[in-house]
ROROBA-594353 format. One record per residue (C-alpha): residue number from 0; residue in one letter; x, y, z. Coordinates in Angstrom, 1 decimal. Example, Ala and Ser with C-alpha at 12.3 -4.5 7.8 and 13.67 -1.06 7.14 Angstrom:
n res east north up
0 a 12.3 -4.5 7.8
1 s 13.7 -1.1 7.1
//
This chain:
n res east north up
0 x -3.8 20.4 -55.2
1 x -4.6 19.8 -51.6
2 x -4.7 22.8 -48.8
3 x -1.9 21.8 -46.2
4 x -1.8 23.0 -43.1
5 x 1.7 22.5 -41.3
6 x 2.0 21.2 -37.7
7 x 4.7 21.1 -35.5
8 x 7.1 18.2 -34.5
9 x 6.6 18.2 -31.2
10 x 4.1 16.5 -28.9
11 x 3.3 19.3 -27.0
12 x 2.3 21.6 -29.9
13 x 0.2 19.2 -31.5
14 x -1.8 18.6 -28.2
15 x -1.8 21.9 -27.9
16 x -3.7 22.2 -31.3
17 x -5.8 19.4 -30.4
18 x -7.1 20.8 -27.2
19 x -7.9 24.7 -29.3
20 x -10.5 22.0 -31.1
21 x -11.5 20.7 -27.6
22 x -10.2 17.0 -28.6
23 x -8.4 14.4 -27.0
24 x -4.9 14.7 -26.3
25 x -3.9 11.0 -25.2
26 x -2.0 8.5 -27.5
27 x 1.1 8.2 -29.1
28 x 2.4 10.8 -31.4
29 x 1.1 9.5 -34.8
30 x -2.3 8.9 -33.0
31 x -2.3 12.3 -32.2
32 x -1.5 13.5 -36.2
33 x -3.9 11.5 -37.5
34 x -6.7 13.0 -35.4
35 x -5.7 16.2 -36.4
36 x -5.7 15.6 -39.6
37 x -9.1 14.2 -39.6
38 x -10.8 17.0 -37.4
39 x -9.1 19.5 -40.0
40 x -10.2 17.6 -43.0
41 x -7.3 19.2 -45.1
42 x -3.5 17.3 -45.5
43 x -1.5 18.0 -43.3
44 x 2.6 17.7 -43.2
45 x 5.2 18.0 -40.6
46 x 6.6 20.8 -40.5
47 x 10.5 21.3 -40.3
48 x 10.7 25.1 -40.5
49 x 11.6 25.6 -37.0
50 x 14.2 22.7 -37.5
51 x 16.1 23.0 -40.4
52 x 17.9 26.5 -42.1
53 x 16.1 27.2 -45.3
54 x 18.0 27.2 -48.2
55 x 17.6 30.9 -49.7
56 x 19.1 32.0 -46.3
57 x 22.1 30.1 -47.5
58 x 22.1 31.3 -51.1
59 x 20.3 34.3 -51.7
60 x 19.6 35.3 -54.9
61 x 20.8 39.3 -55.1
62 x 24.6 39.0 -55.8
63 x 24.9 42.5 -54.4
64 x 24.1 41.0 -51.2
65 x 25.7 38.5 -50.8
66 x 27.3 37.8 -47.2
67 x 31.1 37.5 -46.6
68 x 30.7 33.4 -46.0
69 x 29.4 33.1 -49.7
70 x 32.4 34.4 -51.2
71 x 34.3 32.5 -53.6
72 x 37.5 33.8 -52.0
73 x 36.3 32.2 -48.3
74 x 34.0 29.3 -49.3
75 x 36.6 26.8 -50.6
76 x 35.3 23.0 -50.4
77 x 36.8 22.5 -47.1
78 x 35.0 25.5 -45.5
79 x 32.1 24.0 -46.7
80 x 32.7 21.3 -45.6
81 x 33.5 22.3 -41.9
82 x 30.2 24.4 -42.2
83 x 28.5 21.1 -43.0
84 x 29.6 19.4 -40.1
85 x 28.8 22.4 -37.2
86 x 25.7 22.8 -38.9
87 x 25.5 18.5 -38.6
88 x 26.6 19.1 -35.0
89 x 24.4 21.7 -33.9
90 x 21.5 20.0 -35.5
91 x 22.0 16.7 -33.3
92 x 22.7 18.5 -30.1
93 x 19.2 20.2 -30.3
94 x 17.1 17.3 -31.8
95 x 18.7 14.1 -29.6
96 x 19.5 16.4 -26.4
97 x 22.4 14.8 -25.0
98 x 22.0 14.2 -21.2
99 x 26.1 14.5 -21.1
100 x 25.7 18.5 -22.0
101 x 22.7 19.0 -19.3
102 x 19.1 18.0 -21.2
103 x 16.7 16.2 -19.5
104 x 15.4 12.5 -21.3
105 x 12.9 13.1 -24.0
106 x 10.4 10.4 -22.6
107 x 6.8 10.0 -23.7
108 x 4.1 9.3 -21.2
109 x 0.5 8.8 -21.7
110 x -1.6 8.4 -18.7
111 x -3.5 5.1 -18.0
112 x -7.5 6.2 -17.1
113 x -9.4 5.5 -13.8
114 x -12.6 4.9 -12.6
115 x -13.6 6.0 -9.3
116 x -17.1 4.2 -9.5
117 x -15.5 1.1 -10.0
118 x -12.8 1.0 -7.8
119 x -15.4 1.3 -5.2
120 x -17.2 -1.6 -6.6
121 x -14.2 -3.5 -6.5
122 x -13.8 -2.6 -2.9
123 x -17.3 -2.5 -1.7
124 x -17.5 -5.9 -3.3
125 x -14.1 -7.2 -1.4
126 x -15.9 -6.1 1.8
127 x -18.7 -8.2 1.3
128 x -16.6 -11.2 1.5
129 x -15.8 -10.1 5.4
130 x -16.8 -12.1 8.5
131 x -20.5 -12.4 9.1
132 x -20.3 -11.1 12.4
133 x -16.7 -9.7 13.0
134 x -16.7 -8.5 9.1
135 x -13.1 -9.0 9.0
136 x -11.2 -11.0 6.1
137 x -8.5 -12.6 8.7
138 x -5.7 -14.6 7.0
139 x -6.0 -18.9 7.1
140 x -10.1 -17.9 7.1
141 x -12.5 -19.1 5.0
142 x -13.0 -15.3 4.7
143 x -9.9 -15.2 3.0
144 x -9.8 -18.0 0.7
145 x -13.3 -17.4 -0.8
146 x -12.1 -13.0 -1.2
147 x -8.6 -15.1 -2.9
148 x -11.3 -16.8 -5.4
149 x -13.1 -13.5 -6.2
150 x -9.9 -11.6 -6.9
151 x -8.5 -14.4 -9.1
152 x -12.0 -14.8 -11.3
153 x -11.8 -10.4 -11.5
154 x -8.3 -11.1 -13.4
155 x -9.8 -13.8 -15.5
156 x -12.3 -11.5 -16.4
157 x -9.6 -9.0 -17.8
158 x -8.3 -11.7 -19.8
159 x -4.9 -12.5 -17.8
160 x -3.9 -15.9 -16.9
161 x -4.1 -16.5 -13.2
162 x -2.8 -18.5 -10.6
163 x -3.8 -19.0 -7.1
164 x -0.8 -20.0 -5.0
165 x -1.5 -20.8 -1.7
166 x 1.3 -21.5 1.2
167 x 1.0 -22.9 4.8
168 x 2.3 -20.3 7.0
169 x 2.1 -20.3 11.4
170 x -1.3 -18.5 11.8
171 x -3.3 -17.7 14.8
172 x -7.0 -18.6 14.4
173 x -10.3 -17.0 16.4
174 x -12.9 -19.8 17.0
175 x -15.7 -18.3 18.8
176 x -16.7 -15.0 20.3
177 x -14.9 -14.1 23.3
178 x -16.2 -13.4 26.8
179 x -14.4 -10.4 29.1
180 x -16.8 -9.7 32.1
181 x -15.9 -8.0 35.8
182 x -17.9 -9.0 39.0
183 x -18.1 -7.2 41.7
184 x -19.7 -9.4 44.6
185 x -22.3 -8.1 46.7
186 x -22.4 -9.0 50.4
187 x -19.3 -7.5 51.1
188 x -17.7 -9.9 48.6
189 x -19.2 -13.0 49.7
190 x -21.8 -13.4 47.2
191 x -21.6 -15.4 44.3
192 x -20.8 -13.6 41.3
193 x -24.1 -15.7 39.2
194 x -26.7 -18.2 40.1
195 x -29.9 -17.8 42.7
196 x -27.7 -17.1 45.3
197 x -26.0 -13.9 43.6
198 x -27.3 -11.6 46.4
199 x -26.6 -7.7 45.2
200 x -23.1 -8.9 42.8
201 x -23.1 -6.2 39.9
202 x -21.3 -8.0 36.4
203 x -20.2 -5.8 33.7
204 x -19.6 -6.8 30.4
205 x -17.3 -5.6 27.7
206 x -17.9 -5.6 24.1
207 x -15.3 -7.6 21.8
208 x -14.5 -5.5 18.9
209 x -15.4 -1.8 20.9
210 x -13.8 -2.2 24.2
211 x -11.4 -5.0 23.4
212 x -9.7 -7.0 20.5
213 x -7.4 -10.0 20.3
214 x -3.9 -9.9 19.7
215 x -2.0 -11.6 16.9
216 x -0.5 -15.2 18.3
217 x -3.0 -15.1 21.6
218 x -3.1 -17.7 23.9
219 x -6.8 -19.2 24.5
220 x -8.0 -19.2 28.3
221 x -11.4 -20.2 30.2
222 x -11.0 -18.0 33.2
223 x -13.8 -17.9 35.0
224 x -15.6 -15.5 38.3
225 x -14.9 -18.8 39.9
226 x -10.8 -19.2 39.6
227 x -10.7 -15.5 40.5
228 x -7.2 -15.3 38.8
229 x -5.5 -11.9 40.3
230 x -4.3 -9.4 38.1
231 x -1.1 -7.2 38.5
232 x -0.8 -3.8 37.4
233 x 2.9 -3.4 35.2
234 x 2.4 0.6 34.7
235 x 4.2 0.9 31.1
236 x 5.5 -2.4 31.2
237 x 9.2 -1.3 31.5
238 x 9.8 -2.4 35.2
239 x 11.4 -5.9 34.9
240 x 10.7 -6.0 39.0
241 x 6.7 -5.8 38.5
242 x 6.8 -8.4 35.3
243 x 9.2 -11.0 37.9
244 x 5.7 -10.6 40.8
245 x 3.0 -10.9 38.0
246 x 4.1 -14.7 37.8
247 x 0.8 -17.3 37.8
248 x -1.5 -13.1 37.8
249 x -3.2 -11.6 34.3
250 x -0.1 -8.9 34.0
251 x -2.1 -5.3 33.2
252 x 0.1 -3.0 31.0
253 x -0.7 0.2 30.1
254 x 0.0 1.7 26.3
255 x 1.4 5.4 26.9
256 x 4.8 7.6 26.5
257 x 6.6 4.3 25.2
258 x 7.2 2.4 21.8
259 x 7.3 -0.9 23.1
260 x 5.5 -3.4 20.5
261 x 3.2 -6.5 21.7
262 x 6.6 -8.5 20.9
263 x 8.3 -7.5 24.0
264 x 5.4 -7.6 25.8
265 x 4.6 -10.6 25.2
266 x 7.9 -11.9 25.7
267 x 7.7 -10.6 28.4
268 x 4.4 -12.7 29.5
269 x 6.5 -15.8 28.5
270 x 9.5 -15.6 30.6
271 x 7.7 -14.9 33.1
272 x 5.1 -17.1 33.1
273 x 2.1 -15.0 32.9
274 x -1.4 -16.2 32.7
275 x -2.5 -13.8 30.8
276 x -1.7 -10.2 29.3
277 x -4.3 -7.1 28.9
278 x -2.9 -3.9 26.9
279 x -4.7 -0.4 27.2
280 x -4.8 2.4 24.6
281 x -4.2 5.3 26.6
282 x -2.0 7.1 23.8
283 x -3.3 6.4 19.8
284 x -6.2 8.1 18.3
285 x -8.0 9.5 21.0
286 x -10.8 11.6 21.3
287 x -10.6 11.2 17.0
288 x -13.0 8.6 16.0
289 x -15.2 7.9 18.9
290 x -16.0 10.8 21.7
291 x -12.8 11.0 24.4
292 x -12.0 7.5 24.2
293 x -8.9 5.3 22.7
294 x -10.4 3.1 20.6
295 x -8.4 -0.4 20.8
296 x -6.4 -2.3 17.8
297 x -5.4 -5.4 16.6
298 x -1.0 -5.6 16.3
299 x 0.4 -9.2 15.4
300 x 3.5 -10.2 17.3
301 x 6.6 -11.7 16.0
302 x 6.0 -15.0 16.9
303 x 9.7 -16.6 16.6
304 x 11.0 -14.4 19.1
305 x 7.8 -15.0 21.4
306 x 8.9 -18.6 21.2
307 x 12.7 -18.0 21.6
308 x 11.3 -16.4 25.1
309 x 9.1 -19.4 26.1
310 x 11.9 -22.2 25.8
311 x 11.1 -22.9 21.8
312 x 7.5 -23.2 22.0
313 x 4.6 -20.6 21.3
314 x 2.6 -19.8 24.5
315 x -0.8 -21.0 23.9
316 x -1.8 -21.1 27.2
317 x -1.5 -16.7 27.5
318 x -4.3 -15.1 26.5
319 x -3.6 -11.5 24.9
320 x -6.2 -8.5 24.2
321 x -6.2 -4.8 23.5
322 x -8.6 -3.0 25.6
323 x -10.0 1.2 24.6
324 x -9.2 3.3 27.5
325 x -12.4 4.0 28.6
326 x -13.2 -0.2 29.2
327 x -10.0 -0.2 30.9
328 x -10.5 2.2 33.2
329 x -13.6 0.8 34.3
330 x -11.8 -2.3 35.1
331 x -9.1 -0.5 36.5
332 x -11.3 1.2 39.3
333 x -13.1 -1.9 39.9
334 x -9.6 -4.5 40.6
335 x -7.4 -1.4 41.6
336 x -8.9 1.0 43.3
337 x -12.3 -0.3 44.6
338 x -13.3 1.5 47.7
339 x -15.2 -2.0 48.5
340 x -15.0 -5.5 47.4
341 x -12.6 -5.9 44.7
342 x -14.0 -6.8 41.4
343 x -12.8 -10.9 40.0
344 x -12.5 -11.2 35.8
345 x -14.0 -13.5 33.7
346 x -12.2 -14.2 30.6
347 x -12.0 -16.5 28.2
348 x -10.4 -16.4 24.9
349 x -11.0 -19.4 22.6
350 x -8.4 -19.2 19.8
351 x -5.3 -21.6 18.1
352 x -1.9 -20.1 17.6
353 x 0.1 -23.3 17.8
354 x -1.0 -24.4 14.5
355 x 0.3 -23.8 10.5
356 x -3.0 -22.8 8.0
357 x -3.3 -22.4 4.3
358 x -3.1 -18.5 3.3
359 x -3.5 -17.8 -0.8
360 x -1.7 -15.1 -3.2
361 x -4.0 -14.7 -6.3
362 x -2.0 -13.5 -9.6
363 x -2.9 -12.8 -12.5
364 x -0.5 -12.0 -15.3
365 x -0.1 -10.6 -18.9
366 x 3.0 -12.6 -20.9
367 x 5.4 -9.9 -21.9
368 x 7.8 -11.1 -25.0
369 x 10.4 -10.9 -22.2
370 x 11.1 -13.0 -19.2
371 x 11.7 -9.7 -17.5
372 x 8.7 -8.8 -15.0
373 x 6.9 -5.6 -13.2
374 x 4.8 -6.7 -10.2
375 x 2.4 -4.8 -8.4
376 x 0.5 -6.0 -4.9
377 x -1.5 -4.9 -2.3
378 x -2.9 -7.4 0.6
379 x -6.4 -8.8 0.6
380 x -5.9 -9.7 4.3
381 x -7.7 -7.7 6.9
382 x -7.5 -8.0 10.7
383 x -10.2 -9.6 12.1
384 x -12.6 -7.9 13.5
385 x -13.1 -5.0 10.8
386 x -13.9 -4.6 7.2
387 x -10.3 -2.8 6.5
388 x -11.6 -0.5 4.2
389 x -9.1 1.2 3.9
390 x -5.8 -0.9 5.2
391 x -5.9 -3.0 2.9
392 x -9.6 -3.0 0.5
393 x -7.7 0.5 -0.8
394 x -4.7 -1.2 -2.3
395 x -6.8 -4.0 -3.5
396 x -9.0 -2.8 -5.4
397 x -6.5 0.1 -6.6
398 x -4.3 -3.1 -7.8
399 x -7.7 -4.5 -9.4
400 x -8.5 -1.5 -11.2
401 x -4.7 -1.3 -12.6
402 x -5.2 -4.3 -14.1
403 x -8.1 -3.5 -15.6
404 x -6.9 -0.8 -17.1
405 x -3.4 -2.0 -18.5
406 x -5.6 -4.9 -19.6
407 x -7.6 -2.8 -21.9
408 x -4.2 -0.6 -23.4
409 x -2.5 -4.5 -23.7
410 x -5.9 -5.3 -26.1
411 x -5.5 -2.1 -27.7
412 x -1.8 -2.2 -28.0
413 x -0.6 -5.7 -28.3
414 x 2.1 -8.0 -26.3
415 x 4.0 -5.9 -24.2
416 x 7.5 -6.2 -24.4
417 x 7.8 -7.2 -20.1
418 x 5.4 -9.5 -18.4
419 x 3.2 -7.8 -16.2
420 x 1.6 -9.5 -13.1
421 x -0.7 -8.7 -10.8
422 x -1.0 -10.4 -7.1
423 x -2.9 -9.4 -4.1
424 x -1.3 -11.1 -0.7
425 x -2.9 -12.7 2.5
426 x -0.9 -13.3 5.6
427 x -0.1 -9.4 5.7
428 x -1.4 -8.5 9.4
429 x 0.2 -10.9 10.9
430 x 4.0 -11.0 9.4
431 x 3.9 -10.4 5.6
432 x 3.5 -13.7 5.7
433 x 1.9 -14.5 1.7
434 x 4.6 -11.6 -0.2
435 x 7.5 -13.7 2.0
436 x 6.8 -16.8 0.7
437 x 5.8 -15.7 -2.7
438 x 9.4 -14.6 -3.1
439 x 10.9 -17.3 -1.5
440 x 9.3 -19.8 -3.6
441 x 10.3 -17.5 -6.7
442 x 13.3 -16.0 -5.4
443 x 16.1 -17.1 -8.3
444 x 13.6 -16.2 -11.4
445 x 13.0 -12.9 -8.7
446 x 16.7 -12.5 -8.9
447 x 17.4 -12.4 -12.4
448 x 13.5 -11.0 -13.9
449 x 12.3 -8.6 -11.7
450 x 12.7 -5.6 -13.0
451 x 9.9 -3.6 -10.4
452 x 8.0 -4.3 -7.6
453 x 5.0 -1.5 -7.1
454 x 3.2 -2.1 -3.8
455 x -0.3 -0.1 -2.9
456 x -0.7 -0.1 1.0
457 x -3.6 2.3 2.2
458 x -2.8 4.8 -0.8
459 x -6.4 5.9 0.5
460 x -6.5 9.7 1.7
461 x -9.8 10.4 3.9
462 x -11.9 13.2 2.2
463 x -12.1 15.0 5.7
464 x -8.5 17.4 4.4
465 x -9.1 20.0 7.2
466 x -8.9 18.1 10.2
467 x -6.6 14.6 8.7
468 x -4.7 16.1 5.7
469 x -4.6 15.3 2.1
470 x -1.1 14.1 1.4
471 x -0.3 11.3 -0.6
472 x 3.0 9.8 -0.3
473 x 5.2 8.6 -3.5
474 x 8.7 6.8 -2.6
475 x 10.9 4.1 -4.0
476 x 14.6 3.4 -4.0
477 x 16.3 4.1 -7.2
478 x 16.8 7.8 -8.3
479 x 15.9 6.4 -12.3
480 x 12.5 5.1 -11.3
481 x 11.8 8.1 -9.2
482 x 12.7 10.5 -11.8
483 x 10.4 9.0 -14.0
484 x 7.7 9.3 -11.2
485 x 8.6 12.6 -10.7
486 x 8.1 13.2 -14.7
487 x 4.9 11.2 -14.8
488 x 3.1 13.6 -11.9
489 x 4.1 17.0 -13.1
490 x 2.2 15.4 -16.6
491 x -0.9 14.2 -14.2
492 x -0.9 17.6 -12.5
493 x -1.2 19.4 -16.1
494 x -3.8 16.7 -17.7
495 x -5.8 15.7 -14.7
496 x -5.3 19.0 -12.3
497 x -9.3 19.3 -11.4
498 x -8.1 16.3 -9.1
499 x -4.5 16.4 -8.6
500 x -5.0 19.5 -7.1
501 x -6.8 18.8 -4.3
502 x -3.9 16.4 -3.1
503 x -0.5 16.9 -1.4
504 x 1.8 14.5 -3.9
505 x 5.4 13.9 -2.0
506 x 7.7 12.1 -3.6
507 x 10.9 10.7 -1.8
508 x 13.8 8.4 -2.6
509 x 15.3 5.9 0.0
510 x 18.6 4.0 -0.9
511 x 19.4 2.9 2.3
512 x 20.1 -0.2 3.8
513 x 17.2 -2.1 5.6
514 x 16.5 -0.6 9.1
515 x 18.8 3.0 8.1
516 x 17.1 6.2 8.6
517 x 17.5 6.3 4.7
518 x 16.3 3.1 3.8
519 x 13.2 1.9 2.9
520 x 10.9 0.4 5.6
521 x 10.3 -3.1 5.9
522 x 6.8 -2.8 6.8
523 x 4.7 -3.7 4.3
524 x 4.7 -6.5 0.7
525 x 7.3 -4.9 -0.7
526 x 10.3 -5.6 2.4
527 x 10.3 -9.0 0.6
528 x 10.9 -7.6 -2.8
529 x 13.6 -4.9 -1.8
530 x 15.3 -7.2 1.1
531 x 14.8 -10.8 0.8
532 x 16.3 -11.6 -2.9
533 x 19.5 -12.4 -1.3
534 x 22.6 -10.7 0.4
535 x 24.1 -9.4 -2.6
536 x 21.1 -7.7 -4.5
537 x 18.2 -5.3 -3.8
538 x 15.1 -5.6 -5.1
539 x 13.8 -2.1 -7.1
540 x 10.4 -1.1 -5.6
541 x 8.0 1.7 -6.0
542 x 5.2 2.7 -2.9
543 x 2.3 4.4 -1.9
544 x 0.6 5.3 1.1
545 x -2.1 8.0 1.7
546 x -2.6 10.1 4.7
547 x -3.2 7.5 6.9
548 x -6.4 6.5 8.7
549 x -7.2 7.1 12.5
550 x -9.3 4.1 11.9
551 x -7.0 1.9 11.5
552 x -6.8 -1.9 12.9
553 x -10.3 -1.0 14.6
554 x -13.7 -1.9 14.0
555 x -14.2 1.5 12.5
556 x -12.3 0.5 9.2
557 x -15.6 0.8 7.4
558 x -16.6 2.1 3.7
559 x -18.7 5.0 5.4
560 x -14.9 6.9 5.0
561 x -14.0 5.5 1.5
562 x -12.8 8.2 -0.9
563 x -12.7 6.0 -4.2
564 x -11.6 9.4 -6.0
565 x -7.9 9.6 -3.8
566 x -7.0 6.1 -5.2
567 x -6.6 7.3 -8.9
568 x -3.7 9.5 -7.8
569 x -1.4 6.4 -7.4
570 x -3.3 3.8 -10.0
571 x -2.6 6.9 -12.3
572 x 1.2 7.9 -11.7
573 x 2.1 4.2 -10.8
574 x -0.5 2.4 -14.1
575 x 1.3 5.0 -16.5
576 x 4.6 4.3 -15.1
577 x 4.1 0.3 -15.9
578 x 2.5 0.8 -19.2
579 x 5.7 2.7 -20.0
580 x 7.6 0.0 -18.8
581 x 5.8 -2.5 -20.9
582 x 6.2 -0.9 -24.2
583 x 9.9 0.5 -23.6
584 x 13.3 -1.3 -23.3
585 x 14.4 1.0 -20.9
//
């Protein structure tokens, strides 16, 4: 006869055996017995001690001992009976745990793996796809369709099927490299500003990407020394007065103390017939990323209510950039407070903004034996002029490496019981513009299939934690999916803590309606999920977003502050969550 060795019924115990032999402790439950029993090497049986009464308790063999409830005179069949049935009662209430009486859900979890090395690759390889000189992945781009191509053939690879969707969508478009230049004339302002006759005229030149950027939907413009187009300083463009004088003038509006977005602003421009618009940084990330100064960024505008404000039509004749503080104050004390000949601008902006152009939303998906779908995104679109390491190569490649992952348990496994897809969306920067059509174009399967949207938007945390923090920010908005969240990082914390400890996780839940204090924003892939399925219904969605990154929408975006390790806190929590979707009806 065979040794046995008894091991508890629950989960926990047995891991807790398997980790005294230094083994594995992943897997479902009979996984875990069976790799026991084979490290042990004897049988082994469940078991039921601590479950079940044993009988001697209940019939003991000394006569002279016997307890009061074993008399003849008391133990009539219906007592026994009644005894049955409390025992019966008591039995159930401790083995299902009834959430009516106050116990938590019994659910299993087993956490989905990561690899930091190739989540970098992933995004180290998306970067290499960026503009040649600008090193951005702008939406409508070739840029952008040929990084759409790479992230389809990656879910090939993993053995999904894939679809590249592509939609036309109203997209600005950067032809050629700018020019932004100040003359000051020598001669007491009578020289030429160029030429053989530029007697003693001093030029300065600005650098695109450093000292200025483009804005989203900006007009093009060949300004030169020549026209000698005024400008007019608006302060913090709230004075409707000094917008009405800037009419036919390049309207200069400084960014500090107020929230006004390149929207108004531009509006603004419009009605009041502008020539051209230049914003400063005075107010966002500075003296953090390069010495004292402001470092300009891209913003998009909202381009339907810029063309509400210029009669219907979008303003392509109004060139917009985003200068750093320290370029505009150079140009500030050469045009507004030279001590001698003021300074003329030369600038010209060749872009299109009037026109539509094709942006793409790769997909690749793993056929559940339901109809019923989990989706999880992240944009591939960058702004132009940076790599966007971090908003949005992060989410990508954190979406990439999800895949890969759930692909491997699916092979492993077998069908999952939901469809699982995986999409990456262009069109982002400049309006959500590839997520809004995606779900227009499938809004009524949307309506009736999607059972979870999981969107992964800078869930990057710098590894500098002293000076910029190490939080990582969970949210979503239904209390069921965020319990299980909730469930899913207390097990990361205990199986993967040599990480998970060096990271802030918050978790929050926002039920609101769109635009509420409670609600959830509408400022990244998943608005379209959560708001756009119609009046009647809200869309379930899960996010994630890191710390944040004072390099954002700059040139400074780069890998040289990737932290590949910080992603595997959300493709962990979030991965196990859909895996346990895909295998559970619940």
């Amino acid at each position: 006869m065979s040794e046995t060795n008894p091991i508890p019924v629950t989960v926990k115990e047995i891991k807790e055996r398997l980790a005294l032999h230094g083994l594995p402790v992943s897997g479902k439950k009979a996984e875990l017995i069976e790799r026991l029993q084979t490290h042990e090497g004897v049988e082994t049986t469940i078991s039921l001690e601590d479950e079940k009464p044993a009988v001697d308790a209940f019939f003991p063999e000394d006569e002279e001992k016997t307890p009061w409830w074993r008399s003849t005179d008391v133990l009539t069949p219906q007592a026994l009976t009644a005894i049955g049935v409390v025992i019966l009662m008591v039995t159930a209430v401790f083995v299902f745990r009834p959430t009516w009486l106050g116990f938590s859900p019994n659910y299993e979890y087993d956490l989905i793996d990561y690899d930091a090395s190739q989540a970098r690759t992933f995004a180290e390889e998306l970067v290499g796809y960026g503009h040649g000189d600008w090193e951005g992945r702008m939406s409508g781009t070739t840029e952008e369709a040929n990084v759409s191509a790479y992230i389809e053939s990656q879910f090939a690879a993993m053995g999904m099927d894939t679809t590249l969707h592509s939609y036309q969508v109203p997209m600005h478009h950067v032809n050629s490299e700018p020019s932004l230049r100040i003359c000051v004339q020598g001669l007491a302002g009578n020289s030429p500003c160029e030429g053989p006759f530029a007697a003693g005229s001093q030029i300065t030149s600005f650098q695109h990407r450093i000292d200025y950027v483009i804005q989203g939907f900006s007009g093009q413009s060949e300004f030169t020394f020549d026209q000698n187009v005024p400008l007019t300083y608006l302060g913090n463009g709230s004075d409707d007065g000094l917008w009405a004088s800037a009419g036919g003038t390049i309207g200069y509006v400084i960014n500090s103390g107020t929230k006004t977005g390149n929207t108004e602003f531009f509006s603004k421009a419009a009605e009041n017939s502008l020539a051209g618009l230049i914003r400063v940084n005075k107010d966002y990330n500075c003296g953090k990323i390069e010495g004292n100064d402001c470092v300009p960024i891209f913003k998009g505008t909202g381009i339907d209510a810029v063309k509400e404000a210029n009669g219907g039509a979008i303003p392509s004749d109004i060139p917009f950039i985003a200068m750093s503080k320290d370029a505009g104050e150079i140009l500030e004390q050469a045009i507004f407070n030279a001590t001698g000949p003021t300074g003329v601008l030369e600038m010209i902006i060749d872009v299109t903004n009037d026109q539509e152009r094709t942006i793409y939303v790769p997909c690749g998906e793993i056929k559940g034996r339901s109809s019923e779908v989990v989706i999880v995104g992240g944009h591939h679109d960058t702004v132009y002029h940076g790599q966007g390491a971090i908003d949005d190569t992060s989410g990508t490649a954190s979406v990439l490496e999800m895949g890969r992952q759930i692909s491997e348990i699916v092979n492993e496994t077998g069908k999952p019981e939901r469809t699982l897809r995986f999409c990456t969306w262009g069109g982002e920067e400049e309006g959500l513009y590839g997520s809004r059509a995606y779900v227009e174009a499938f809004q009524n399967s949307l309506k009736d299939n999607l059972r979870l949207y999981i969107n992964l938007d800078m869930n990057h945390v710098d590894a500098d934690f002293s000076n910029r923090g190490n939080s990582i920010r969970l949210f979503g908005n239904t209390p069921e999916d965020m319990e299980h969240i909730g469930r899913i990082t207390e097990l990361y914390k205990n199986e993967r803590d040599e990480v998970a400890d060096r990271y802030d996780i918050q978790l929050a839940t926002y039920q609101g309606a769109q635009g509420a204090p409670d609600g959830m924003p509408y400022n990244s892939d998943h608005g379209p999920f959560v708001y756009d399925l119609g009046a009647e219904q809200r869309g379930r969605a899960i996010v994630c977003y890191g710390s944040g990154s004072w390099e954002y929408h700059t040139y400074l975006d780069t890998m040289d502050r990737f932290n590949e390790e910080s992603l595997g806190v959300s493709v962990t929590i979030y991965g196990t969550y859909m895996r346990f979707l895909a295998y559970s009806e619940y």
